[in-house]
VEXKELUM-402646 format. One line per 5 residues: their letters; for each residue x, y, z of N, C-alpha, C. Coordinates in pm, whole numbers, plus 50000, padded with zeros to 5 digits. Layout:
<sites>
A> X/Y/Z/X/Y/Z/X/Y/Z; ...;
</sites>
This chain:
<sites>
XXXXX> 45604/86225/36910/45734/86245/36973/45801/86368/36914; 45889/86451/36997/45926/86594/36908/46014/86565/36897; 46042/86597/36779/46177/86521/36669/46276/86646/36646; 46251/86733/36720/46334/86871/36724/46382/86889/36851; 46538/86983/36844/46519/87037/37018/46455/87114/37043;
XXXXX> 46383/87148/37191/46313/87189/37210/46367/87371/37172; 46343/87473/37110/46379/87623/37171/46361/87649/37256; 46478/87722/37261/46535/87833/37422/46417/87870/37457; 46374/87931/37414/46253/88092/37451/46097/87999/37409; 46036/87998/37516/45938/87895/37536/45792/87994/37538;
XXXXX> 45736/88010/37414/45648/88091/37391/45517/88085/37479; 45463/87937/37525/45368/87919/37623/45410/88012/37798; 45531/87992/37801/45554/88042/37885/45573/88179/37903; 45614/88251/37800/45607/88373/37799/45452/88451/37785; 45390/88376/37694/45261/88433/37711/45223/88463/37882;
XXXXX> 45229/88394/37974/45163/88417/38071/45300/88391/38214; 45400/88518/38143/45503/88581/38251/45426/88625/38336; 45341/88739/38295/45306/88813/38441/45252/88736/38493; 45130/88678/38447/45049/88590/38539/45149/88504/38653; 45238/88442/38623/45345/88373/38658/45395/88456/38747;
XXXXX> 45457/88540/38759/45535/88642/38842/45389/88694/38972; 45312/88740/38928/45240/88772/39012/45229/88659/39109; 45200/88520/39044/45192/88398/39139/45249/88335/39251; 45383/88329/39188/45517/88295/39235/45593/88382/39293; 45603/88356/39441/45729/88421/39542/45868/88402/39459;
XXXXX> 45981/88477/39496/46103/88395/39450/46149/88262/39478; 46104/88197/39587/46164/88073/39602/46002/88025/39690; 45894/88027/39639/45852/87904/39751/45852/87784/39794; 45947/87775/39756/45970/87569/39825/46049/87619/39958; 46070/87740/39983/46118/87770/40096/46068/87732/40222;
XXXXX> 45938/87746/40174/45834/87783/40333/45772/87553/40339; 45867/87562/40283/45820/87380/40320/45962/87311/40338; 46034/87306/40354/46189/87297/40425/46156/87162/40341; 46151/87111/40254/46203/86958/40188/46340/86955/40156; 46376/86830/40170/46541/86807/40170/46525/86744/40016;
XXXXX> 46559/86807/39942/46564/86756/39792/46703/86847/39754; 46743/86736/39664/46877/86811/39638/46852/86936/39530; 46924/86925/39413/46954/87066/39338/46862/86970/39206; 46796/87036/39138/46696/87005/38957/46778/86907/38900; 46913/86939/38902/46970/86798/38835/46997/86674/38904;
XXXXX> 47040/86688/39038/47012/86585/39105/46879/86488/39152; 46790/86577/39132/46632/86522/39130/46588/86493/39002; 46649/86520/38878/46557/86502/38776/46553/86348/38695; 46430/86293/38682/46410/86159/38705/46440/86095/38560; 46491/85955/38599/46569/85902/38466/46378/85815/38382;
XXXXX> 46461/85902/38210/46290/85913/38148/46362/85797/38019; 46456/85742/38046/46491/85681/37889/46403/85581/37827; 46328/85506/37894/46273/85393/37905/46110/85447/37947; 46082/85557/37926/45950/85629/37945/45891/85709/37792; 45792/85568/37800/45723/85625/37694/45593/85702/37693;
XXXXX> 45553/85787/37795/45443/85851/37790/45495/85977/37706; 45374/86083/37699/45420/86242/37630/45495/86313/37728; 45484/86291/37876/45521/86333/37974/45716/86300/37955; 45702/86191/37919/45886/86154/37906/45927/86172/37825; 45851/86191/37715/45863/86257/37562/45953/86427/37583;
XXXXX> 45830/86464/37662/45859/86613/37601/45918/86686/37768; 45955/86614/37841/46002/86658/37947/46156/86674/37952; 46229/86756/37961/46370/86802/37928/46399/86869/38060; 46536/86811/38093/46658/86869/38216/46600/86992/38182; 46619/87076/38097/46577/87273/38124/46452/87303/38178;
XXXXX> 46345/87220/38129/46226/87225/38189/46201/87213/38291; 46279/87081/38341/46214/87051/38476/46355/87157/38566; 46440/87228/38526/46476/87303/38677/46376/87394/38656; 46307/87463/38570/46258/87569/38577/46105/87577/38656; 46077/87403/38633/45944/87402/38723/45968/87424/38838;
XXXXX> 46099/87344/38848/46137/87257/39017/46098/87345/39133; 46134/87442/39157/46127/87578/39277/45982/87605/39262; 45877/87602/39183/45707/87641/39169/45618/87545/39248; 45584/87608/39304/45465/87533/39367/45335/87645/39387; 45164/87550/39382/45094/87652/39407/45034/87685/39506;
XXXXX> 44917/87783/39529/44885/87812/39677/44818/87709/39763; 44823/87539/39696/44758/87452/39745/44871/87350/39793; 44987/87384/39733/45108/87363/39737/45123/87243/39669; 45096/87229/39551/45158/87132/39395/45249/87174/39370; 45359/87074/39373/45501/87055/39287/45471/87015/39175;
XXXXX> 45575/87033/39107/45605/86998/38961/45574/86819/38999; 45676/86777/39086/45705/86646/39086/45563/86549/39109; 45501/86627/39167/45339/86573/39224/45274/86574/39083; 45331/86641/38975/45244/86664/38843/45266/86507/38775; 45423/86515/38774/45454/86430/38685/45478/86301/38718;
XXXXX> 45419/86234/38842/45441/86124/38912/45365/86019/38862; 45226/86033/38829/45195/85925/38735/45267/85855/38660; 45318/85933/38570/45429/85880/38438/45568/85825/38512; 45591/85844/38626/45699/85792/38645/45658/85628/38694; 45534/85626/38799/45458/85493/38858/45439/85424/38713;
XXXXX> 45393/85499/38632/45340/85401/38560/45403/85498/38386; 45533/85391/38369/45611/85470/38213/45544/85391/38092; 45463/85339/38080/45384/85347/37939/45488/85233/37883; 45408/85207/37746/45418/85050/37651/45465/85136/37555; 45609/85123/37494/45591/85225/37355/45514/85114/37259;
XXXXX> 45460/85003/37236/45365/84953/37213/45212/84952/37210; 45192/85045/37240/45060/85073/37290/45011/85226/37265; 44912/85269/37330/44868/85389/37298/44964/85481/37442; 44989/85583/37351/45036/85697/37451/44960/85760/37540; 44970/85729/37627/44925/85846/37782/44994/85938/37837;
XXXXX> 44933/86019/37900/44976/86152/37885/45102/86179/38023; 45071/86107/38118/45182/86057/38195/45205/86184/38281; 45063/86274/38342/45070/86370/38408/44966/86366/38470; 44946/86469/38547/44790/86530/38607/44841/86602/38711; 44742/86742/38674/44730/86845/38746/44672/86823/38904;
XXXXX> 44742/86884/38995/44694/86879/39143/44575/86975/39163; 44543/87097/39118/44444/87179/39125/44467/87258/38972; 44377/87337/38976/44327/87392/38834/44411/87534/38838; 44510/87534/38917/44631/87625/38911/44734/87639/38874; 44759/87471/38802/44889/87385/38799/44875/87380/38649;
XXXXX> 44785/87401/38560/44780/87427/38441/44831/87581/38380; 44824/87633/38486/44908/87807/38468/45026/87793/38497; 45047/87712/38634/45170/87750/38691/45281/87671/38609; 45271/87602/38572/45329/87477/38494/45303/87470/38311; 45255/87623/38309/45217/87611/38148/45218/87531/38016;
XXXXX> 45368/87597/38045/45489/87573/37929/45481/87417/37900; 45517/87316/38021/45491/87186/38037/45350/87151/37984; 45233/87196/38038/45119/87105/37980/45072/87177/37903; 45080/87251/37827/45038/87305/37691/45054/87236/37621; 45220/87201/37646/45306/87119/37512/45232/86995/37540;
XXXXX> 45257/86904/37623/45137/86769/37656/44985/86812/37568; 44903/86914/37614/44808/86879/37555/44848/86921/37402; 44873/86979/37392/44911/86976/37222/44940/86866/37145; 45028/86762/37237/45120/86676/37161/45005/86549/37184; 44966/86556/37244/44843/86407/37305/44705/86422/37179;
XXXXX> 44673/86553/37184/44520/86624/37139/44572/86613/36955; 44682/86649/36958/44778/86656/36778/44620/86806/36748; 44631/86933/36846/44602/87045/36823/44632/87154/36903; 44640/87264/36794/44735/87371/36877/44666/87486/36963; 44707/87506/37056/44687/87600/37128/44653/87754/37134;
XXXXX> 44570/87779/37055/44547/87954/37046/44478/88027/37104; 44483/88153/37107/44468/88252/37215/44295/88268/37172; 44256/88196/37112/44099/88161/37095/44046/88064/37222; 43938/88178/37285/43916/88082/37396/43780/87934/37313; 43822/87818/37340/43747/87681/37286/43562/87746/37361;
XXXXX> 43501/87715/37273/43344/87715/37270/43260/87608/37281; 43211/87620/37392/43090/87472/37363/42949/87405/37312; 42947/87356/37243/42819/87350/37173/42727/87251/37228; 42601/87255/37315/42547/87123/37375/42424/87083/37310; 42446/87179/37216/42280/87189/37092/42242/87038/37063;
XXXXX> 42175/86941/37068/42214/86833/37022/42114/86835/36906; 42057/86975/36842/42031/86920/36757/42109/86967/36615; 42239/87019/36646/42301/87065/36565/42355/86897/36549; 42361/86787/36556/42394/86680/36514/42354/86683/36348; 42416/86648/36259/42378/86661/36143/42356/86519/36074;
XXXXX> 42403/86359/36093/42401/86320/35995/42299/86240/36075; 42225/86219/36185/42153/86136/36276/42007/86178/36242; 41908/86089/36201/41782/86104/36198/41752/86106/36319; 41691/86210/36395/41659/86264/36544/41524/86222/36560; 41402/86181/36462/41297/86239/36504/41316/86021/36478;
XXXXX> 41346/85957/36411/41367/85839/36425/41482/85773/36448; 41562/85821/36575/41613/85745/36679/41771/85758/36630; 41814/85697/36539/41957/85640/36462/41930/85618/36377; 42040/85617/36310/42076/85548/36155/42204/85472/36203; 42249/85420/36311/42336/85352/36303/42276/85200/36316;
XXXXX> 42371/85130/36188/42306/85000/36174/42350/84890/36320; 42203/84858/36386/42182/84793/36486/42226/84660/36481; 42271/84627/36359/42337/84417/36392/42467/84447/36405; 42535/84581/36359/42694/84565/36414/42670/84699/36512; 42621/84822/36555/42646/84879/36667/42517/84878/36763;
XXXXX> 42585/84762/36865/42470/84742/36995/42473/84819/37171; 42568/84922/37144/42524/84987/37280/42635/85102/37229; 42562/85267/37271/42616/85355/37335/42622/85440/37427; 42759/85501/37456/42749/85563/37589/42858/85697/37578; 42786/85796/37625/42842/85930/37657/42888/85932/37799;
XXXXX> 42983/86035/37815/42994/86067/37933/43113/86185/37875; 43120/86273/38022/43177/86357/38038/43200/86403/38199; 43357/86479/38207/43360/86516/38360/43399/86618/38359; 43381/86642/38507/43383/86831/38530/43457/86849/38648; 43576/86937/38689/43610/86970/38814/43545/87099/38873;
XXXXX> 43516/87117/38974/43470/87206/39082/43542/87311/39148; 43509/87413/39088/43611/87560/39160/43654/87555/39294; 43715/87616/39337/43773/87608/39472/43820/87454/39553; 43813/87332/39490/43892/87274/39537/43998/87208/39471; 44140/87149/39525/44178/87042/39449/44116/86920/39440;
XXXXX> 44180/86885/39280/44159/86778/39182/44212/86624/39264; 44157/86504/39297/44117/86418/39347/44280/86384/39411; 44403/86373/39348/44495/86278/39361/44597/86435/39468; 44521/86524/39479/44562/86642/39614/44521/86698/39739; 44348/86635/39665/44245/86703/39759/44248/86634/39897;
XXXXX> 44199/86706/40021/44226/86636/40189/44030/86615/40167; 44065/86506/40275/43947/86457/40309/43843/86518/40344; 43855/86615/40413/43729/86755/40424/43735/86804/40279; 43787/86835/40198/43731/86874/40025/43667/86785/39984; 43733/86635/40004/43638/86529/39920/43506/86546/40010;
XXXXX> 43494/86548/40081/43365/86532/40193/43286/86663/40146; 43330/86802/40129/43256/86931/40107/43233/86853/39977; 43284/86832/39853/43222/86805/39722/43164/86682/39716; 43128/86598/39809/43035/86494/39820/42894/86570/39853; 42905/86636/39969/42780/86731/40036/42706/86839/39921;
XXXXX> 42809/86902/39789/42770/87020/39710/42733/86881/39614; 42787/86756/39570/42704/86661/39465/42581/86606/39498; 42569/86547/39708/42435/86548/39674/42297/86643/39665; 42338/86790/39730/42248/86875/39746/42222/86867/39572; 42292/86896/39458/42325/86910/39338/42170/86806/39232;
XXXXX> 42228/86688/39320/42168/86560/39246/42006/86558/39281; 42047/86577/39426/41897/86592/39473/41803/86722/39403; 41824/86838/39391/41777/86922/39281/41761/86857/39127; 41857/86789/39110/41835/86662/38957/41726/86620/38975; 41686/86557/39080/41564/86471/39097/41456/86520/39109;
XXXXX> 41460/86669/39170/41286/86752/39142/41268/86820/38999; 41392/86767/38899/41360/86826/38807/41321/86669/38699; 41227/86624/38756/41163/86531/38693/41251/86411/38653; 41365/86407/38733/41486/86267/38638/41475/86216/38855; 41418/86127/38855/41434/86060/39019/41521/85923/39000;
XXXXX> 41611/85970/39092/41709/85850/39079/41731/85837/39248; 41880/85740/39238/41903/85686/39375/42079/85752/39433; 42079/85801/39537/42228/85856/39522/42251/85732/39657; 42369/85650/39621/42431/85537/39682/42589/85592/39736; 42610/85557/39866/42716/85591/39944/42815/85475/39868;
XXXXX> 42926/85480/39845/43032/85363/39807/43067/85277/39931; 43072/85335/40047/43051/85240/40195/42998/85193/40222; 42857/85215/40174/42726/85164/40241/42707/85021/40109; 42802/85029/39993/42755/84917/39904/42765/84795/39952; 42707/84672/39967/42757/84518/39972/42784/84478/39819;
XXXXX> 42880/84350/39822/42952/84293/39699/42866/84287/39574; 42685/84258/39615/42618/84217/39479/42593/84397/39415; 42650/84487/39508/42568/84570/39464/42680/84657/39367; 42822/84633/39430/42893/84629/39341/42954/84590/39276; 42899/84462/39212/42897/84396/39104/42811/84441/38987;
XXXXX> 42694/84475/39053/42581/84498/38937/42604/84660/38877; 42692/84764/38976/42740/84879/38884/42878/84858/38826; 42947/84751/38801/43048/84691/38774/43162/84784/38826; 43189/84769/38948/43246/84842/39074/43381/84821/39084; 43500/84859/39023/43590/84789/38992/43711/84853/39119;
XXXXX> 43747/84776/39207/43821/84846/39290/44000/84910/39257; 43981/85049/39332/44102/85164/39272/44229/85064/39207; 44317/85011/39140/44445/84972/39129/44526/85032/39221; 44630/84962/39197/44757/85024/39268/44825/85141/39198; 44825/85133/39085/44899/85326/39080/44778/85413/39134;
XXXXX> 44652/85353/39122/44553/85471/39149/44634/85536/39295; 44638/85424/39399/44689/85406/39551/44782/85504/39527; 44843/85456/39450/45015/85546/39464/44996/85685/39439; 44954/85718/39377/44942/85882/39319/44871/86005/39396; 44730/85849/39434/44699/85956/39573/44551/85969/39513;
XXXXX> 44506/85932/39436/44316/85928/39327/44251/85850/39454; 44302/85719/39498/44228/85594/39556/44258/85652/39697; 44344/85766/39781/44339/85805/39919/44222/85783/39979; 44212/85711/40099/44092/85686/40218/43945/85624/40113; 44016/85555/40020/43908/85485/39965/43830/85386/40066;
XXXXX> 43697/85389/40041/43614/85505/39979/43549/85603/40023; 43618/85662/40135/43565/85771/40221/43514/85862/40096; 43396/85882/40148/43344/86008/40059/43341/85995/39900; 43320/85894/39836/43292/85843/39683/43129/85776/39695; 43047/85824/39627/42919/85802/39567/42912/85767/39410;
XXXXX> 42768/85721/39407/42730/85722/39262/42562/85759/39302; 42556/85830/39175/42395/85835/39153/42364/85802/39014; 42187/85732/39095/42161/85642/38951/42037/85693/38894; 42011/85713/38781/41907/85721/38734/41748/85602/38772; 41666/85636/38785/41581/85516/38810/41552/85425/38729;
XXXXX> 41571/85479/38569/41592/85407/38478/41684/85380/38448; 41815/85404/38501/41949/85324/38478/42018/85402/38339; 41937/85509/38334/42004/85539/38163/42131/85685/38171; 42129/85713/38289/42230/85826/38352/42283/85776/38526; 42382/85820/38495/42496/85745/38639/42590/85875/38652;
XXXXX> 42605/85917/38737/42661/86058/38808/42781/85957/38907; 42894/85955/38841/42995/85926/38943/43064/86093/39021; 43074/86048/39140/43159/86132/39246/43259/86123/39326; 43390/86230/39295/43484/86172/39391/43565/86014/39309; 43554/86025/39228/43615/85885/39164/43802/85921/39108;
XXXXX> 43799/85910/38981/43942/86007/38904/43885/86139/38882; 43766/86187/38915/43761/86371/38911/43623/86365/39004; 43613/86524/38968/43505/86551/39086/43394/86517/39042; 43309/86488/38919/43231/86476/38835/43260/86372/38759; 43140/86241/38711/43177/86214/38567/43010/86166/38504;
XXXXX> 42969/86210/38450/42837/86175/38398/42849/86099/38254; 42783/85973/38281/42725/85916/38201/42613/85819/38136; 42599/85833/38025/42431/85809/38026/42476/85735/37886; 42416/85641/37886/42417/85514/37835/42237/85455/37743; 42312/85416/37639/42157/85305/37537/42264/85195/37495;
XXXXX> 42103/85111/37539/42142/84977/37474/42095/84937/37296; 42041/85042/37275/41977/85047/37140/42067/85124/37022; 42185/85183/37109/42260/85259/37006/42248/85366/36926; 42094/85456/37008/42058/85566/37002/42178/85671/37054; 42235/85752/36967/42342/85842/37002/42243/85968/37030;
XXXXX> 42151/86003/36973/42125/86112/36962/42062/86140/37116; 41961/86016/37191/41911/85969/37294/42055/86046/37419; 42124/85952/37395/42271/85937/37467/42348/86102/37500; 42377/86166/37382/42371/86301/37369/42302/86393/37457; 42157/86374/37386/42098/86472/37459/42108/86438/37631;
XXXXX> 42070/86354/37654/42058/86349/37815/42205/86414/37877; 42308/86418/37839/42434/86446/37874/42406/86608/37882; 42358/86625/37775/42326/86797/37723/42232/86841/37833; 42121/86798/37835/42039/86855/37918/42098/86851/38080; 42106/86770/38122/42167/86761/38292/42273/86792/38323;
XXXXX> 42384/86810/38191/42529/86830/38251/42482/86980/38245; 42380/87089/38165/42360/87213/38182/42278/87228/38310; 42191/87096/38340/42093/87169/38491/42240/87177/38608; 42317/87042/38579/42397/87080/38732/42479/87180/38690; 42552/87225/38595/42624/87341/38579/42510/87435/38658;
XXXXX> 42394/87515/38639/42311/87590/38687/42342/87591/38826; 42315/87463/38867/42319/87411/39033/42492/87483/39094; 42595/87412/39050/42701/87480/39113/42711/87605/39101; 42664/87641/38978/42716/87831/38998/42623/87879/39131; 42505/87849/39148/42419/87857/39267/42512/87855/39373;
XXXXX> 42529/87762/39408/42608/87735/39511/42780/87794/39565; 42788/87842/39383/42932/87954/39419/43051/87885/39432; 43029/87722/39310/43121/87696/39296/43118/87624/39150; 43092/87677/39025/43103/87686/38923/43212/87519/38829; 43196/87520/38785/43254/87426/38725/43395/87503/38645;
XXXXX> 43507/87411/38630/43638/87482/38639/43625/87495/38441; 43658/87643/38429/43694/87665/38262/43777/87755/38268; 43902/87728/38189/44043/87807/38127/44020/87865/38051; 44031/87981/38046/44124/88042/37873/44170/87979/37802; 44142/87917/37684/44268/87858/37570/44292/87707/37603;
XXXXX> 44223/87720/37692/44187/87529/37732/44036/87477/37775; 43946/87575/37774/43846/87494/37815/43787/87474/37957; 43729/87354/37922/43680/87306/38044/43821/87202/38101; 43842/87261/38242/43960/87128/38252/43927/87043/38395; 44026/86937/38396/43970/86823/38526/44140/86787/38583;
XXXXX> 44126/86712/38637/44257/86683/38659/44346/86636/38537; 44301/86553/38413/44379/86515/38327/44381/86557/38219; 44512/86603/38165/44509/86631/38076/44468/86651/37912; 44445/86491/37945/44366/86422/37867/44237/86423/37789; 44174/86491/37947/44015/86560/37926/43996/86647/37910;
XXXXX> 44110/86805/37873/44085/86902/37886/43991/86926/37790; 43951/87044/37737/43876/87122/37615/43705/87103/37635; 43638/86980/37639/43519/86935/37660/43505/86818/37759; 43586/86765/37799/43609/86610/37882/43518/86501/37859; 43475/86513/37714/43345/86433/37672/43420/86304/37590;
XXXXX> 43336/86185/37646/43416/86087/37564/43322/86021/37482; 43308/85963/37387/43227/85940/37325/43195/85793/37260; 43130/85670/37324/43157/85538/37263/43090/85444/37182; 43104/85354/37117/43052/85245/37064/43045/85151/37090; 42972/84981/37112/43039/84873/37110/42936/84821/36987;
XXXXX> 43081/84790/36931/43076/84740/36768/43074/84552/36780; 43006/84511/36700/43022/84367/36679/43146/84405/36515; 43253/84353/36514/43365/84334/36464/43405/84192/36442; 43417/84114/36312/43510/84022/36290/43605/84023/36227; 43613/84084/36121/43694/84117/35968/43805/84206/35997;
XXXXX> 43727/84356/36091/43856/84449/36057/43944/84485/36161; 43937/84392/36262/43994/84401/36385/44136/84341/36315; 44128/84237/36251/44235/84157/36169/44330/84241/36058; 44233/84330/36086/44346/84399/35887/44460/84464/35919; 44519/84512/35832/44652/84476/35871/44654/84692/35855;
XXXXX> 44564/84757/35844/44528/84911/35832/44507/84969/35892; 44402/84872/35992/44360/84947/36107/44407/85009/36193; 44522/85042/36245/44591/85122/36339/44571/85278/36267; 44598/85234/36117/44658/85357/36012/44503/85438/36023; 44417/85334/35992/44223/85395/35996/44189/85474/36097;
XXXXX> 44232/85420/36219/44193/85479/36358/44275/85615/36363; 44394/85584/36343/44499/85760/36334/44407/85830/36273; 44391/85814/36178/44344/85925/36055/44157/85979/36115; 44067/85857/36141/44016/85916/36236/43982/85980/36371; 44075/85943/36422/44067/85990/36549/44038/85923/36668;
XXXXX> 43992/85805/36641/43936/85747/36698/44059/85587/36748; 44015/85569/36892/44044/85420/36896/43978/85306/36901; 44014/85148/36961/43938/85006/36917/43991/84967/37046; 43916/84955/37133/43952/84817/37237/43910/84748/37247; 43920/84634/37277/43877/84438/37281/43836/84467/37410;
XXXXX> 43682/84428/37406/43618/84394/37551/43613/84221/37568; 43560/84189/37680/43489/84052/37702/43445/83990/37629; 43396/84030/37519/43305/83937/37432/43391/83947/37338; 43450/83827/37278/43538/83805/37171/43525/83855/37000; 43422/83909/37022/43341/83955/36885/43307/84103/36899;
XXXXX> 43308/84157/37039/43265/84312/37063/43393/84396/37075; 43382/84518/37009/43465/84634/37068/43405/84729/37131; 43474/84837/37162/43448/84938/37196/43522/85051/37112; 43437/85170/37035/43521/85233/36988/43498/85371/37086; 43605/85469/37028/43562/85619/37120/43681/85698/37060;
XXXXX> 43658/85807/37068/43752/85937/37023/43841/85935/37129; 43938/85980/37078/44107/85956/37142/44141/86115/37203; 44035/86240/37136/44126/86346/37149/43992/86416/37251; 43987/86543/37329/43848/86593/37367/43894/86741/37359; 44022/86766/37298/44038/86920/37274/44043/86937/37113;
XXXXX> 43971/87086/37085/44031/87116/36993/43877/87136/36858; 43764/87054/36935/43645/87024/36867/43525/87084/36998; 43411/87141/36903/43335/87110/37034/43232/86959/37074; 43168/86994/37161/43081/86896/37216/42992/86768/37136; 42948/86865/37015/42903/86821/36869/42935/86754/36779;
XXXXX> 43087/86846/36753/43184/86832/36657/43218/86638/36722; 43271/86660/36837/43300/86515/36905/43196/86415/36830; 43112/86451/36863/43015/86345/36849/42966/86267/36699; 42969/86352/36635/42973/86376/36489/43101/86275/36440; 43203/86318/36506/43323/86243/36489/43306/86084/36437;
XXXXX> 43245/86074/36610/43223/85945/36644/43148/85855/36573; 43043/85935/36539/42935/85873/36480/42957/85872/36328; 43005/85936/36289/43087/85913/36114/43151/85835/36115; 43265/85803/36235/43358/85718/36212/43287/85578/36227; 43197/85533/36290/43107/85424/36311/43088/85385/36229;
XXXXX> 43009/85484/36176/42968/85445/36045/43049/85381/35905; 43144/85459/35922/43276/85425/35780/43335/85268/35807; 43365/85295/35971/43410/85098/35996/43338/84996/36000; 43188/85022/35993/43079/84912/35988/43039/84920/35811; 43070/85014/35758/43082/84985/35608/43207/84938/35529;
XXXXX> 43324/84949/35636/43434/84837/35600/43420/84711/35630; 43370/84700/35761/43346/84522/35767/43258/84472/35698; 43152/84525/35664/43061/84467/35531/43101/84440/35454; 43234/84534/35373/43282/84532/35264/43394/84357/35236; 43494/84370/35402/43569/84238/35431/43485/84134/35455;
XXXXX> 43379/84103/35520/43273/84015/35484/43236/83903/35377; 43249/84021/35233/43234/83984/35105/43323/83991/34992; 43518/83982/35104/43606/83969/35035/43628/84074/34923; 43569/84222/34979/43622/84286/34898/43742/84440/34959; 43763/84522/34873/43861/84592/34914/43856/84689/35013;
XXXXX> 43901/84775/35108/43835/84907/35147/43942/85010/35182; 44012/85010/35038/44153/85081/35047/44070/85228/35003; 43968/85228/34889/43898/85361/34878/43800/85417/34960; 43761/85320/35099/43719/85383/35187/43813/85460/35293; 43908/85462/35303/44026/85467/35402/44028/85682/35366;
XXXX> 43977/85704/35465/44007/85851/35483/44174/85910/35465; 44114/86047/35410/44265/86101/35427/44290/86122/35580; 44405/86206/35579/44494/86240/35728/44386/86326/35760; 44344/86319/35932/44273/86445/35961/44356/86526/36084;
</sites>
């Protein structure tokens, strides 16, 4: 939360005046006649909004968005509508309580989601463009040539994934039904090239599924803010999945972004998990630039998607931990800060799920590494609570 007022002179924004000026007519909300009153009369009551979005969103800010829109025609208000549908638990973990309409709305709207990703990611923004590393064998603490070193009676399944938006169109909760339909047509030509490159899988229409079939990809239908925001529009016109034949990579399309790949072990092979992400998320990168529509990367942000959330690498990275001891301690919130990482309670009363909280700021590697250290440190704390002993000198400093 920023515990300061914000300054006048808004340095994100000045960095990229011209860009801005070149963009922006003097008034285009002109050429769309909406009856909205004046920035203060529209600007939405945030007291009781606990996302970063209600955090760091200020009366000065929002007149200055208010009049911007881009050539796809995103408002400010279309940005920040999530967070208003849905204002967050100050109990809970913070969400970012935004999303970009197209990959224009991160320029046009700078100043605003800089500060979001800064304040979500807890890293700063420099005129260093972020680098990606898909080496997987720059992994350092993982025996590669024998599988894991993560101990198999407390970590029993992991799973990578990562997503990608697609140049030239808008991002899911803007895009019209002919975009979703063109980036259904560029995923399967895409996938189908996947498959002559020795990985044969199955690409499944989301219309064409019956109930057992989406049950067995655990098919969970859009929510209602999805509805509201505009992600779940003409569901499921034009949403696929493709499956690996071995089930160990799943290519969602058209879902919350244009892309989301993930590839999954039940053995808790990270390095397994990794690489497959590495290798195919580089063949279809190959594939779209072919096709002349490249996968979306910023200056000073990365790879970005619609959420903010995902900017920098959009790689998420998970565990499911068997946990009894340290789900209970009374530290763990303090453990997870300091690593980076969070704990959610699945179905099984004994399983979590862990995964990195941040995807900017590290690369592809670095993530992973994260993850897999941090695994490691909390399955050598519950051993430790197990046998009634302490794990105040395992407890990392601040990172």
């Amino acid at each position: 939360m920023w515990k300061v007022k914000p300054p006048l002179v808004f340095p994100m924004e000045t960095r990229y005046r011209p860009i801005l000026e070149s963009l922006v007519p003097p008034n285009p909300m002109s050429q769309f006649r909406l009856k909205r009153g004046s920035p203060e009369e529209e600007f939405p009551d945030l007291c009781r909004n606990s996302t970063w979005m209600g955090r760091i969103l200020t009366r000065d800010m929002y007149c200055r968005q208010f009049d911007r829109c881009t050539h796809s025609g995103v408002v400010f208000d279309d940005v920040i509508r999530p967070g208003l549908e849905e204002p967050g638990d100050c109990s809970g973990a913070v969400s970012v309580g935004c999303v970009a309409g197209d990959a224009q709305s991160y320029i046009l709207f700078c100043d605003f989601f800089d500060r979001v990703i800064e304040a979500h990611h807890e890293h700063k923004i420099s005129s260093q463009t972020p680098e990606s590393d898909f080496n997987y064998n720059n992994l350092k603490t993982l025996c590669v040539q024998g599988g894991d070193d993560l101990d198999r009676s407390y970590a029993v399944r992991c799973e990578v994934s990562v997503v990608r938006g697609v140049d030239d169109f808008c991002f899911p909760t803007h895009c019209s039904r002919g975009e979703r339909r063109q980036l259904l047509t560029l995923a399967r030509r895409a996938l189908q090239r996947l498959e002559e490159e020795e990985l044969p899988g199955r690409f499944l229409s989301l219309e064409k599924l019956d109930r057992d079939q989406q049950t067995e990809l655990n098919l969970i239908p859009p929510s209602s803010s999805q509805q509201r925001i505009g992600v779940a529009r003409d569901w499921p016109d034009a949403r696929a999945v493709w499956i690996s034949n071995d089930g160990s990579l799943v290519v969602w399309v058209n879902m919350e972004d244009h892309l989301r790949l993930v590839s999954t072990q039940d053995d808790a092979n990270m390095v397994e998990a990794f690489k497959r992400i590495c290798i195919n998320l580089q063949k279809l990168d190959a594939y779209y630039r072919e096709f002349k529509h490249p996968f979306i990367w910023k200056q000073q942000l990365g790879w970005v998607t619609s959420s903010p959330a995902d900017v920098g690498t959009g790689l998420r990275v998970s565990v499911h931990l068997k946990l009894q001891q340290l789900p209970r301690h009374k530290r763990l919130q303090d453990i997870l800060k300091r690593l980076r990482m969070r704990l959610d309670k699945t179905e099984s009363s004994a399983l979590y799920l862990v995964s990195n909280t941040a995807t900017f700021g590290l690369s592809e590697v670095e993530l992973t590494q994260l993850v897999v250290d941090g695994v490691k440190l909390l399955i050598a704390m519950e051993k430790r609570l197990e046998v009634d002993r302490d794990i105040d000198e395992l407890v990392p400093t601040q990172k």
